[in-house]
C-alpha positions in Angstrom: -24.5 19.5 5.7 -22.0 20.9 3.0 -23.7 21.6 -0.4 -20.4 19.4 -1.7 -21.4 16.4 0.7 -23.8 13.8 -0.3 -25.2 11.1 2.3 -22.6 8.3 1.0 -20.0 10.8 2.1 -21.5 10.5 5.5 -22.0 6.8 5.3 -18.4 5.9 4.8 -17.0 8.6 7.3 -19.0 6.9 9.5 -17.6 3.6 9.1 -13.8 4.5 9.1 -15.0 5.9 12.9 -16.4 2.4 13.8 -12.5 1.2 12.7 -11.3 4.1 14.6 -13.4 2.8 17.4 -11.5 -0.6 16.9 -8.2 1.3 17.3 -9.2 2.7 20.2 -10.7 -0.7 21.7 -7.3 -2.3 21.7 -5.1 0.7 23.0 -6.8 0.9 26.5 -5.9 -2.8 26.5 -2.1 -1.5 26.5 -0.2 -0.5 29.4 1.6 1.6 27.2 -1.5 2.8 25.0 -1.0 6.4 24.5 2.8 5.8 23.7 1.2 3.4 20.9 -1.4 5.9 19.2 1.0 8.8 19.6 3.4 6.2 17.1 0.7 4.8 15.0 0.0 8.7 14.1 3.2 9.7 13.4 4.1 6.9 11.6 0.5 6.6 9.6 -1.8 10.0 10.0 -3.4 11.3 12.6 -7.2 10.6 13.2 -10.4 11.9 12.4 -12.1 14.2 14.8 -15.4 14.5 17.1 -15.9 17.8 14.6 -18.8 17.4 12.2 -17.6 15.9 8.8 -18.2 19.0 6.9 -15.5 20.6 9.4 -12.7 18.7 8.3 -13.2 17.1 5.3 -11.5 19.1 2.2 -13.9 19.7 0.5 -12.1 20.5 -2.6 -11.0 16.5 -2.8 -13.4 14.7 -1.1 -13.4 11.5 -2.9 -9.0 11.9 -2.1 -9.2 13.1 1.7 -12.1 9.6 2.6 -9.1 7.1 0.7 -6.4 8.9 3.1 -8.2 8.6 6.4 -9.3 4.9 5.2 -5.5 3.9 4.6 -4.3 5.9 7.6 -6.6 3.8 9.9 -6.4 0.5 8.2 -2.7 1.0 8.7 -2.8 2.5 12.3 -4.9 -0.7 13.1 -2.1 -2.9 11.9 0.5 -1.2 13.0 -1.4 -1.6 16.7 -2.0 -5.6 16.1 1.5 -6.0 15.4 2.9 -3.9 18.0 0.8 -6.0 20.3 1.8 -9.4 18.8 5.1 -8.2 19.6 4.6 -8.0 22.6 3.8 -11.1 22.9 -0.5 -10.6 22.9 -1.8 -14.0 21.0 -3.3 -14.8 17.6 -6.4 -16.2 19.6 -6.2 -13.3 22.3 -6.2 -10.9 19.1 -9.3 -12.7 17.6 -11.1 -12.6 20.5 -10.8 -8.6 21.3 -12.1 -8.4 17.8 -14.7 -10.8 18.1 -15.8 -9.3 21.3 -15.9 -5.5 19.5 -17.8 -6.9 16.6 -20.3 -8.2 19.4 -20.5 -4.8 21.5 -21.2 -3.0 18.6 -23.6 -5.2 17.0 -25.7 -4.2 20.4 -26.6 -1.0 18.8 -29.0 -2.8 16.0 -31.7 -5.8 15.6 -31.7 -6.8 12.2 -34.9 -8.7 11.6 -34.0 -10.3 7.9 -31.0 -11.2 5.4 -31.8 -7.8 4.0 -31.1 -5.6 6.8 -28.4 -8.0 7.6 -26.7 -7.5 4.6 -27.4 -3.8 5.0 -25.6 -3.8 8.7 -22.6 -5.8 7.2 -22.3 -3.0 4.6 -23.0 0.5 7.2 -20.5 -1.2 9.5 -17.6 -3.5 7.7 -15.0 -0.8 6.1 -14.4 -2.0 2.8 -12.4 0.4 0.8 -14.7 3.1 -1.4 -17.5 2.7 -2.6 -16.5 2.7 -6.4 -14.5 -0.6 -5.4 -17.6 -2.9 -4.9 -15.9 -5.8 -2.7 -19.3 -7.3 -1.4 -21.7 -9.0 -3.4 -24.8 -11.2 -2.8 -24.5 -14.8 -4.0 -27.5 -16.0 -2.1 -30.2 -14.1 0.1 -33.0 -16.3 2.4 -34.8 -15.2 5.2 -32.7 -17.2 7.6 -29.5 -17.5 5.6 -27.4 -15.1 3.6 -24.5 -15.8 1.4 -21.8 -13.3 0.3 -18.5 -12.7 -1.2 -15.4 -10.6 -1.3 -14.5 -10.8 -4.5 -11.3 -8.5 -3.6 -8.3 -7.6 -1.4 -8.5 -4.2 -0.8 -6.8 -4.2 3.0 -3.2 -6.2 2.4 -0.8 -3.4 0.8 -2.4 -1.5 4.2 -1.3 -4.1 6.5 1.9 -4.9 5.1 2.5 -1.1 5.0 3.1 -1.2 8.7 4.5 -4.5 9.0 1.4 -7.0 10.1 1.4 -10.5 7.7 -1.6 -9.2 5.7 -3.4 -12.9 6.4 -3.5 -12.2 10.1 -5.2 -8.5 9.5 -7.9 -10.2 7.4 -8.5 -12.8 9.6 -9.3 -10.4 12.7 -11.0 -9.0 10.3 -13.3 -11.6 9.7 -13.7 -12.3 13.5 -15.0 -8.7 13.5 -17.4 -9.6 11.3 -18.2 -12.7 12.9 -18.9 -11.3 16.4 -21.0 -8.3 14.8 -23.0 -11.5 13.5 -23.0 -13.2 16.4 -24.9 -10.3 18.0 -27.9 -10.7 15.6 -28.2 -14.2 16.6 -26.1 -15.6 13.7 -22.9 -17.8 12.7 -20.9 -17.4 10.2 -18.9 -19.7 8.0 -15.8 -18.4 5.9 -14.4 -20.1 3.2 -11.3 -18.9 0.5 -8.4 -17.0 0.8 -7.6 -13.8 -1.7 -11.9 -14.6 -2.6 -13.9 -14.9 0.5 -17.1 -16.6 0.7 -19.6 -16.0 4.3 -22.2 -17.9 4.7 -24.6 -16.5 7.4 -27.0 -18.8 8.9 -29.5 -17.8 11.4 -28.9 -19.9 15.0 
């Protein structure tokens, strides 16, 4: 690794690929796919690469280069969900390919407490950075975790390519719901601009 990357560098890289991966899991579902990220790159920034993170990061503005590839895939996702609503693809066919993502992925781990629960929701959920601090505890039991996002850090990204930034949250959400869902959990959501999820073990 770089001498100018730390591990947290690493850690969020590794989550704007998992909403890469998300990107990806709705274009094959497009007839028209490659027409759609060829678009969503011109219009929003290309991707990031299968290269090492130290072989494409600039490492002269780190901290600048992670908020760029976090916009341009937030707003490459949007741009995709709206191109399929357009196309007539449903709100509940929508939440449903991001349910079932949340699921597949959630395959990769067994979380075996709140803790590591809360740990998953945080290596996996893209968030903004860091230094933004959107998820905090309000409760933590062995069966049951409770947790807020005290703020809206994806909206000016959705609206920037055209999606109703409710609907982006809301797939959102089922995201996170389905990578719950894998560990054997539900989740309840309450709120609007201030979310509240209330993870209870089934």
């Amino acid at each position: 690794m770089s001498r100018f990357l730390a591990p947290i560098h690493t850690w969020l890289f590794n989550k704007i690929r998992i909403n890469e991966g998300m990107e990806d899991y709705l274009l094959q579902r497009l007839p028209d796919g490659d027409k759609v990220k060829r678009e969503s790159e011109e219009r929003f920034g290309v991707r990031t690469s299968e290269a090492p993170l130290e072989d494409q990061i600039d490492t002269g503005n780190i901290h600048g280069w992670l908020q760029e590839k976090i916009t341009f895939s937030e707003r490459r996702l949007s741009f995709i969900v709206k191109t399929m609503m357009d196309a007539v693809t449903t709100d509940e066919e929508l939440k449903a390919l991001f349910l079932s993502y949340g699921k597949e992925y959630s395959e990769n781990y067994r979380t075996e407490n709140s803790e590591e629960l809360f740990k998953l929701i945080g290596d996996t959920v893209l968030e903004g950075m860091p230094c933004d601090m959107v998820l905090r505890i309000l409760d933590s039991e062995d069966d049951c975790l409770t947790f807020q996002s005290a703020k809206d850090v994806h909206s000016e990204n959705a609206a920037a390519a055209g999606l109703d930034p409710q609907v982006f949250r809301n797939l959102r959400d089922e995201f996170l719901r389905g990578l719950m869902e894998g560990q054997g959990y539900t989740t309840e959501i309450s709120g609007e601009d201030v979310r509240t999820y209330r993870i209870q073990k089934i």
